[in-house]
C-alpha positions as a Python dict, from the first residue, in 0.01 Angstrom:
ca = {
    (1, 'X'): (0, 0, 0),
    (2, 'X'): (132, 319, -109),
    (3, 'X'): (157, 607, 157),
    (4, 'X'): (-152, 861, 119),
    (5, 'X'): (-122, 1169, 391),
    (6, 'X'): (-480, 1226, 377),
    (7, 'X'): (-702, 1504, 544),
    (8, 'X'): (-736, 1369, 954),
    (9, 'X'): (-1031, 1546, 1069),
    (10, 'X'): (-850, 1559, 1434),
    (11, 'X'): (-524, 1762, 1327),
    (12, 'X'): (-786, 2037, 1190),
    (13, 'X'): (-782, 2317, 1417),
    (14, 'X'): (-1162, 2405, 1357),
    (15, 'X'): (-1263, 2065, 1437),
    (16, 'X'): (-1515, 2074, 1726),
    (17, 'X'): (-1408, 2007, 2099),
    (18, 'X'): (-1689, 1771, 2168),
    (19, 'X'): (-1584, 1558, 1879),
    (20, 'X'): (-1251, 1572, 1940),
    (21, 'X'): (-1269, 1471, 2284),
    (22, 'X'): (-1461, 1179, 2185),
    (23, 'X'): (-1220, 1036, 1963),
    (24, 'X'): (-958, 1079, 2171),
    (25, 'X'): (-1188, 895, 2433),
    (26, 'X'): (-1216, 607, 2191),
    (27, 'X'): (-881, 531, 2095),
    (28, 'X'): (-780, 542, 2510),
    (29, 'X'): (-1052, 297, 2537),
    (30, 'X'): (-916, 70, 2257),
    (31, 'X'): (-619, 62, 2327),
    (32, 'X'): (-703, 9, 2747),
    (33, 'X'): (-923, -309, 2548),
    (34, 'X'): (-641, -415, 2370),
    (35, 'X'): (-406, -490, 2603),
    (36, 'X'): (-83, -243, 2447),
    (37, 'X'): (74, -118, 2761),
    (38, 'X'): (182, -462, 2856),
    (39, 'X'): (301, -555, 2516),
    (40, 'X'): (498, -208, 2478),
    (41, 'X'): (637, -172, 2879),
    (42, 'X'): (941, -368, 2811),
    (43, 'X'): (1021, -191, 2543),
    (44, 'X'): (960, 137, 2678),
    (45, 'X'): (1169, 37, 2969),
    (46, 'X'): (1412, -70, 2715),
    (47, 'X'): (1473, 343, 2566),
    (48, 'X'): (1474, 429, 2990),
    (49, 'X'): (1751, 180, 3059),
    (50, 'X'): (1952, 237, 2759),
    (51, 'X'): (1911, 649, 2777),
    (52, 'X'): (1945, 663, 3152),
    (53, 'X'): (1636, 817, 3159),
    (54, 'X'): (1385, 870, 3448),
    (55, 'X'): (1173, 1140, 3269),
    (56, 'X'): (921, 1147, 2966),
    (57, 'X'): (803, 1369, 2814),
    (58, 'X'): (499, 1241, 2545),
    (59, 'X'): (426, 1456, 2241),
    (60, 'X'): (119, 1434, 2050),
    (61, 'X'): (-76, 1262, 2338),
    (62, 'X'): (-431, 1305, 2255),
    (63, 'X'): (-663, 1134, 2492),
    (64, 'X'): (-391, 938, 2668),
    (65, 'X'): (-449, 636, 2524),
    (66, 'X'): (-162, 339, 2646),
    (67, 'X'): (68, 600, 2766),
    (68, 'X'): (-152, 614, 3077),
    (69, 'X'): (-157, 270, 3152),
    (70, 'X'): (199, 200, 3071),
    (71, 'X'): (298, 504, 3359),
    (72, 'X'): (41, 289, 3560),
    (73, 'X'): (227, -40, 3497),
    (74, 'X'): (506, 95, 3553),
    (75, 'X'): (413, 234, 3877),
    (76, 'X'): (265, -54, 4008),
    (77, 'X'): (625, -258, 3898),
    (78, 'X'): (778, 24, 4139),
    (79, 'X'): (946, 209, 3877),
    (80, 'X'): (927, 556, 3970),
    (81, 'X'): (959, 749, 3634),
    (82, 'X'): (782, 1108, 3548),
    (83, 'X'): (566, 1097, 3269),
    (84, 'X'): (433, 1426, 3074),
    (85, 'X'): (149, 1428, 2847),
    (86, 'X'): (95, 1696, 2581),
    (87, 'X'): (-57, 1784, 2314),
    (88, 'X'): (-56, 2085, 2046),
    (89, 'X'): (-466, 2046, 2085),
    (90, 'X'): (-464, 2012, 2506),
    (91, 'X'): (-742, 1785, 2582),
    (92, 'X'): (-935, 1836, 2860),
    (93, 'X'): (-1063, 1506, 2907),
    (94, 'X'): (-723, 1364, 2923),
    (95, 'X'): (-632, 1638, 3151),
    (96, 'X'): (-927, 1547, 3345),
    (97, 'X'): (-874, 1155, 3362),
    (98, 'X'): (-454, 1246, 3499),
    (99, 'X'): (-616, 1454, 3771),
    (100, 'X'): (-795, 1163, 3857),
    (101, 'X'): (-573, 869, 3820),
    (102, 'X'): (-360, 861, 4131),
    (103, 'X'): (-52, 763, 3942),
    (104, 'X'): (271, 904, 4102),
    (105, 'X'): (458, 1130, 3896),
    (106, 'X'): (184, 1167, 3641),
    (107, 'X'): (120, 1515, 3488),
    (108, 'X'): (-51, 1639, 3258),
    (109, 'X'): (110, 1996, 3040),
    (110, 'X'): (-189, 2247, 3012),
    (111, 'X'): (-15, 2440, 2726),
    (112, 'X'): (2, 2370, 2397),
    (113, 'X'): (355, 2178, 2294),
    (114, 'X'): (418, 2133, 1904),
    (115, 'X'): (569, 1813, 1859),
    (116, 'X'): (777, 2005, 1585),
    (117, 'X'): (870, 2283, 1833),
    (118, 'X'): (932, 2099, 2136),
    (119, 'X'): (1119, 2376, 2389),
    (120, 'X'): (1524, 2288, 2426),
    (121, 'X'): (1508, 2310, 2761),
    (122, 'X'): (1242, 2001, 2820),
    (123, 'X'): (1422, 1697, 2962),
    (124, 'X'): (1326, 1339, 2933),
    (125, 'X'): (1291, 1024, 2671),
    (126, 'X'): (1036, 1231, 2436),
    (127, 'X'): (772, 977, 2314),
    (128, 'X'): (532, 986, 2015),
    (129, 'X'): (215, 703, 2072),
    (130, 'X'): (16, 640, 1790),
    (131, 'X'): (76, 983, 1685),
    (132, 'X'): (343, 980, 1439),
    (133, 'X'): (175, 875, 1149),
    (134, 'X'): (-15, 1227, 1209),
    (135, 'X'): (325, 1389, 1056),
    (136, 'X'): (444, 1449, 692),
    (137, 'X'): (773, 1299, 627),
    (138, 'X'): (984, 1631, 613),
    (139, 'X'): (762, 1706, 957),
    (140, 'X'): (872, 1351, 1086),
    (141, 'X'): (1208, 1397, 993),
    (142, 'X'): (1250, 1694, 1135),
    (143, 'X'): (1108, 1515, 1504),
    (144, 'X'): (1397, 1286, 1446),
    (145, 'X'): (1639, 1557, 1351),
    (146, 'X'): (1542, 1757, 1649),
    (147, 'X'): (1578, 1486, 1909),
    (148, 'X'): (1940, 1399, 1740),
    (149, 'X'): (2047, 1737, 1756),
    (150, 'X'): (1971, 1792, 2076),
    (151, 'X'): (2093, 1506, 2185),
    (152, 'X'): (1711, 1359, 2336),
    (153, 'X'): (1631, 1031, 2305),
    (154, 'X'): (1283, 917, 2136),
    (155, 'X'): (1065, 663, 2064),
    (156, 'X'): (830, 587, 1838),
    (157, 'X'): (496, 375, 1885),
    (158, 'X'): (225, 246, 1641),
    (159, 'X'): (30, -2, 1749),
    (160, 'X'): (-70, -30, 1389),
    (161, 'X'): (68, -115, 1058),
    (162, 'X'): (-8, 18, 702),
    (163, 'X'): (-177, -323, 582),
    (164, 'X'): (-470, -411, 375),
    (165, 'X'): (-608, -590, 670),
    (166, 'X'): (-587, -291, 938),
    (167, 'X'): (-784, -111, 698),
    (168, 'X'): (-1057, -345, 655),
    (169, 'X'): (-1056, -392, 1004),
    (170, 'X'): (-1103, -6, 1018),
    (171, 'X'): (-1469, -26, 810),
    (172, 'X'): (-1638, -186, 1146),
    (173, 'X'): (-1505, 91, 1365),
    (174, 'X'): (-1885, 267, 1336),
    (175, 'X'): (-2068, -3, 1495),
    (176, 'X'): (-1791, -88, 1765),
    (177, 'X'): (-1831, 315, 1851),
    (178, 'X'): (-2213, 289, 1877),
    (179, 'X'): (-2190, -3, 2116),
    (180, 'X'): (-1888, 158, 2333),
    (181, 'X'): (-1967, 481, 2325),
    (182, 'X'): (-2193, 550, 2656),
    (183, 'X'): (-1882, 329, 2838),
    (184, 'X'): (-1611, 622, 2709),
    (185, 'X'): (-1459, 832, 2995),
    (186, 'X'): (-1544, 1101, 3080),
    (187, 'X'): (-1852, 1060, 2934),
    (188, 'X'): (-2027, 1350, 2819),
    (189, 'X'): (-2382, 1381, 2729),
    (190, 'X'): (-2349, 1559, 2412),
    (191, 'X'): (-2206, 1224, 2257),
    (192, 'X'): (-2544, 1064, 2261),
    (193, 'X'): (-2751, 1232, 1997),
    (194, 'X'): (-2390, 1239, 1774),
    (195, 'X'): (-2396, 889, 1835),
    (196, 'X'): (-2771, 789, 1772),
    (197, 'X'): (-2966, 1047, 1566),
    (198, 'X'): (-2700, 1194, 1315),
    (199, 'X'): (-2411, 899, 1360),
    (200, 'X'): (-2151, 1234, 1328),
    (201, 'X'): (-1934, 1043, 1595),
    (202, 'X'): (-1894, 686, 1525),
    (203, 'X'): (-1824, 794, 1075),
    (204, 'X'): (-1589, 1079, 1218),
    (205, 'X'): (-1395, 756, 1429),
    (206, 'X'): (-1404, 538, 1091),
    (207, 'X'): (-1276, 825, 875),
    (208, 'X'): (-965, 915, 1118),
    (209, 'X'): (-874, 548, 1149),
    (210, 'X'): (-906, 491, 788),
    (211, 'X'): (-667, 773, 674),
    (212, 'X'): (-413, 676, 951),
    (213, 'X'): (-399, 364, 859),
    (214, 'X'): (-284, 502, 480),
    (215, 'X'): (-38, 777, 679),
    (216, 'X'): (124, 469, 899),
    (217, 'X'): (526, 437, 808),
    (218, 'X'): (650, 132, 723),
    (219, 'X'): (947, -2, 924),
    (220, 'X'): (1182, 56, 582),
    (221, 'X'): (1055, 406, 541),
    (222, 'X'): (1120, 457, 929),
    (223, 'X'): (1498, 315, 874),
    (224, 'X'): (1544, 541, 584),
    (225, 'X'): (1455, 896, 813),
    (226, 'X'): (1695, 746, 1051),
    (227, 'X'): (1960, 743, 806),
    (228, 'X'): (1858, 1050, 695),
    (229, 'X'): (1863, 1239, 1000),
    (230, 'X'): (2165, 1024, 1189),
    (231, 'X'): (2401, 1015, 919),
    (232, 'X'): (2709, 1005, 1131),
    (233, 'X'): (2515, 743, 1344),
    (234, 'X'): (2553, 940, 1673),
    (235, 'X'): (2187, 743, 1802),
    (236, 'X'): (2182, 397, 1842),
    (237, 'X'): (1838, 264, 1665),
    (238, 'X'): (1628, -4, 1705),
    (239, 'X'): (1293, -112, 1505),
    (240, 'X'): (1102, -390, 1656),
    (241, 'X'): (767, -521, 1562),
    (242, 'X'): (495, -573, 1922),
    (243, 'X'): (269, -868, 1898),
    (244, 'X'): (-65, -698, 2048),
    (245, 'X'): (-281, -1039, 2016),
    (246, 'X'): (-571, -1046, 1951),
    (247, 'X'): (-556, -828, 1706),
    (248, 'X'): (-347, -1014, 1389),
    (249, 'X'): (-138, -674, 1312),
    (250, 'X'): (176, -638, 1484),
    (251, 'X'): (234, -297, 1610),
    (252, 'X'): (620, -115, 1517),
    (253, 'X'): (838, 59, 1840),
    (254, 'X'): (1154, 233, 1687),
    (255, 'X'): (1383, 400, 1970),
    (256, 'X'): (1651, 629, 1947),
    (257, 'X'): (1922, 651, 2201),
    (258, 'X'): (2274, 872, 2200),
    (259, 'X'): (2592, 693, 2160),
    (260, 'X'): (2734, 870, 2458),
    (261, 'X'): (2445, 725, 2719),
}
């Protein structure tokens, strides 16, 4: 499948908060269903071992989605680590559910952070879940560059992978949403009648996951930007494909880590 960057209603910045929020609410709840924090935590562990790291700082974060239950895991495996969340669109649903979840050393940043501005003066293994696919290659490149340059390790996380059969999988996404929806948190009312009467919500969910799956990097286009942006090879790199059973799709983790660490 060739690579299509096609128009993701969520990066637009007119689309509507109450949509928004409920996308974001499905994907944390998908992914909480699926089971990806366990099959990602060793890996993630993996880029804090090998960087030194006991800060993160996660770009792009959305609703949460794993990255709140793999700060969980790792809590409860007595890891203390700090975990960020941000987002160039803060959501305050995700904001809301941090607040909420008791886990140590969980925050979430109320101003906006551009994943392709990130401030030089913001410490930690920078992550990307899910969200990297949201990027144009010279965009995606220039995440990459910007971590190398300033000497930052990253990683990368998709539980997904640009196949015929995550997009298929992708056309029942509208009646999944109209059977999960009144179980998303925090649940707001408004959801209901975009739900049920005009079915804005659950096409909204099948459009976005339909043109990510099309946006998704393969694991040679990943190597290539690594090449592209490492040239001298100051990063060690590593690409590894996740089994996230049951779904039949492996998902991709690609971490960067400095030489020096």
């Amino acid at each position: 499948m060739r690579r299509i960057h096609a128009l993701e209603l969520e990066d637009q910045d007119w689309m509507p908060r109450v949509l928004r929020e409920a996308g974001m609410a499905y994907l944390r709840f998908a992914a909480e269903r699926l089971g990806a924090a366990d099959a990602i935590r060793p890996a993630f562990e993996d880029a804090l071992d090998r960087s030194g790291e006991d800060e993160v700082l996660d770009l792009c974060s959305g609703g949460g989605g794993p990255v709140l239950a793999v700060a969980k895991s790792l809590g409860e495996a007595g890891r203390k680590v700090r975990v960020t969340l941000s987002d160039r669109f803060p959501d305050p649903g995700a904001a809301e559910l941090v607040a909420r979840s008791g886990i140590g050393g969980l925050t979430y940043e109320p101003d906006s952070i551009d994943a392709l501005d990130v401030p030089a003066d913001r410490p930690g293994l920078r992550t990307l879940f899910n969200a990297f696919h949201h990027l144009r290659p010279d965009q995606a490149r220039g995440v990459l560059a910007s971590a190398v340059d300033g000497g930052r390790p990253i990683a990368v996380i998709e539980i997904l992978q640009r196949k015929p059969l995550a997009l298929i999988g992708m056309l029942f996404t509208p009646i999944i949403a109209m059977l999960v929806v009144p179980f998303l948190r925090p649940f707001r009312w408004s959801w209901l009648p975009l739900t049920y009467l005009l079915p804005v919500i659950p096409l909204f969910i099948m459009w976005d996951g339909v043109v990510s799956v099309f946006r998704i990097y393969t694991p040679d286009e990943l190597r290539q930007m690594t090449r592209e942006v490492d040239p001298e090879g100051r990063f060690d790199w590593t690409l590894e494909e996740i089994p996230l059973p049951p779904q039949p799709i492996p998902g991709l983790v690609l971490v960067g880590v400095p030489e020096a660490r």
